[in-house]
C-alpha positions as CSV (number, residue, x, y, z in Angstrom):
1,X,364.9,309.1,24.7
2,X,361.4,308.3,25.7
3,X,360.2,308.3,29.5
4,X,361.2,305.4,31.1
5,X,357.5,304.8,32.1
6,X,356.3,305.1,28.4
7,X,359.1,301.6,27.8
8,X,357.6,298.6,27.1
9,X,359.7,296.6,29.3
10,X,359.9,299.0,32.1
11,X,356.1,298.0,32.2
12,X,356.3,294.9,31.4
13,X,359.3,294.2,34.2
14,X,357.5,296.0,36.5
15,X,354.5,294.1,36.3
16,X,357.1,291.2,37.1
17,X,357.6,293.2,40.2
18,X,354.3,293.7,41.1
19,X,353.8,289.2,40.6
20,X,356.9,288.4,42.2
21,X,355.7,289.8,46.0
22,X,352.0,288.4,44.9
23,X,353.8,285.0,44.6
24,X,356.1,285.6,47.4
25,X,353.7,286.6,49.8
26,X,352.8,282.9,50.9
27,X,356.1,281.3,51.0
28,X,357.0,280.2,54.6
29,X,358.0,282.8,57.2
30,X,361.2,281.3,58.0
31,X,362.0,282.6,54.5
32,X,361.1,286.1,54.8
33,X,364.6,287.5,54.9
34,X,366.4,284.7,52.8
35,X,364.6,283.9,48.9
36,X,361.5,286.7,49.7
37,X,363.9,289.4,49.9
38,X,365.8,287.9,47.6
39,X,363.4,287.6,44.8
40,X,361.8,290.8,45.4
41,X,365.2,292.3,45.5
42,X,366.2,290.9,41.9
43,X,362.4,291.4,40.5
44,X,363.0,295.3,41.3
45,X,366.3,296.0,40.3
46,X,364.6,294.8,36.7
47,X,362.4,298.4,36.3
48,X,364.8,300.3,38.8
49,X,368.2,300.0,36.3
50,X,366.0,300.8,33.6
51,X,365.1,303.6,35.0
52,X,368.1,305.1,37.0
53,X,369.6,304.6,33.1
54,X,367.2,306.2,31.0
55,X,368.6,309.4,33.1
56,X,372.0,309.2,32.4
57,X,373.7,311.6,30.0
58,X,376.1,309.5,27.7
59,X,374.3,306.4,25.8
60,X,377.4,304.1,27.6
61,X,375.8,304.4,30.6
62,X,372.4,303.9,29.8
63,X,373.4,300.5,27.9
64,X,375.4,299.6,31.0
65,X,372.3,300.1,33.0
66,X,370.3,297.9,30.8
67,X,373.0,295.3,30.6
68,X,372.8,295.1,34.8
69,X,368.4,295.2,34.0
70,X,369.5,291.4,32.2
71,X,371.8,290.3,34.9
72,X,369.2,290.6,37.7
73,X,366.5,289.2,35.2
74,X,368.8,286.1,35.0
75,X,368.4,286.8,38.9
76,X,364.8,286.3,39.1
77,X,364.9,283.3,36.1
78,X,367.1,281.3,38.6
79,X,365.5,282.0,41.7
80,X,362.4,281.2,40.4
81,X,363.8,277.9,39.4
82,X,364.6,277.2,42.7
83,X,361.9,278.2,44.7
84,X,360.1,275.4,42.2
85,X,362.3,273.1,42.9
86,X,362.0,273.7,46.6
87,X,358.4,273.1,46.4
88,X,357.7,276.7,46.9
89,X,355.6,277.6,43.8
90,X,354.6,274.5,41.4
91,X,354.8,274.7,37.3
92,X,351.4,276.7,37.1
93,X,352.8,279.7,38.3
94,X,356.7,279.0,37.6
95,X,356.0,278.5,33.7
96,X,354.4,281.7,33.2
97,X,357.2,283.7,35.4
98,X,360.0,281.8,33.4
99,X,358.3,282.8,30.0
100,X,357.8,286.2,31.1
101,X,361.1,286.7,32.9
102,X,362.6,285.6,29.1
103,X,360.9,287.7,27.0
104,X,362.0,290.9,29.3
105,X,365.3,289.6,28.9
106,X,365.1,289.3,25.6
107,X,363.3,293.3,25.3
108,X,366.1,294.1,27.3
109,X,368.9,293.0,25.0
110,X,367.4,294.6,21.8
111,X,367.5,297.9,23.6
112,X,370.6,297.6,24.9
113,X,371.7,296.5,21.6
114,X,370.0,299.8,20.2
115,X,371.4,302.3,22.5
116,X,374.9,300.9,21.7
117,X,374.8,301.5,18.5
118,X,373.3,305.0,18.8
119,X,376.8,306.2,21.1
């Protein structure tokens, strides 16, 4: 298997990452340890799985790792949802998230799909 670095969606995820405390970064203080950690929290655990995965020995866990990379993508897709709807971000910078945070998922899935099938 490749370095997790050299991945496609490790990059892409975490230039998510790298967005999601941009964006963050101007919400209101008195959310600072509620949706900013939150968010943050979810956004990392995207390129983190993937890569604490792409170490492991049997291809099981590497897909299991990937499968918990889509679970805290669906994470970031809701939270981003409702930090919109909360007023927090408007559509300008939720539509792009949401679009990215869907194609990852959807990266995520055909690898995971493809290390399955290679166990």
């Amino acid at each position: 298997m490749q370095r997790f670095t050299d991945l496609k969606v490790w990059q892409r995820s975490h230039a998510l990452t790298l967005e999601m405390y941009r964006v963050t970064s101007s919400f209101p203080d008195h959310e600072r340890f509620g949706l900013v950690s939150q968010l943050r929290r979810a956004a990392s655990s995207v390129p983190t799985n993937i890569a604490e995965g792409s170490k492991r020995v049997r291809n099981q866990d590497y897909a299991r790792f990937l499968n918990i990379a889509e679970s805290s993508t669906a994470e970031v897709e809701y939270l981003v949802i409702l930090v919109r709807d909360l007023g927090y971000i408007g559509p300008d910078v939720s539509v792009p998230l949401l679009r990215e945070a869907d194609e990852i998922a959807r990266m995520l899935h055909a690898l995971r799909t493809k290390v399955e099938q290679e166990t």
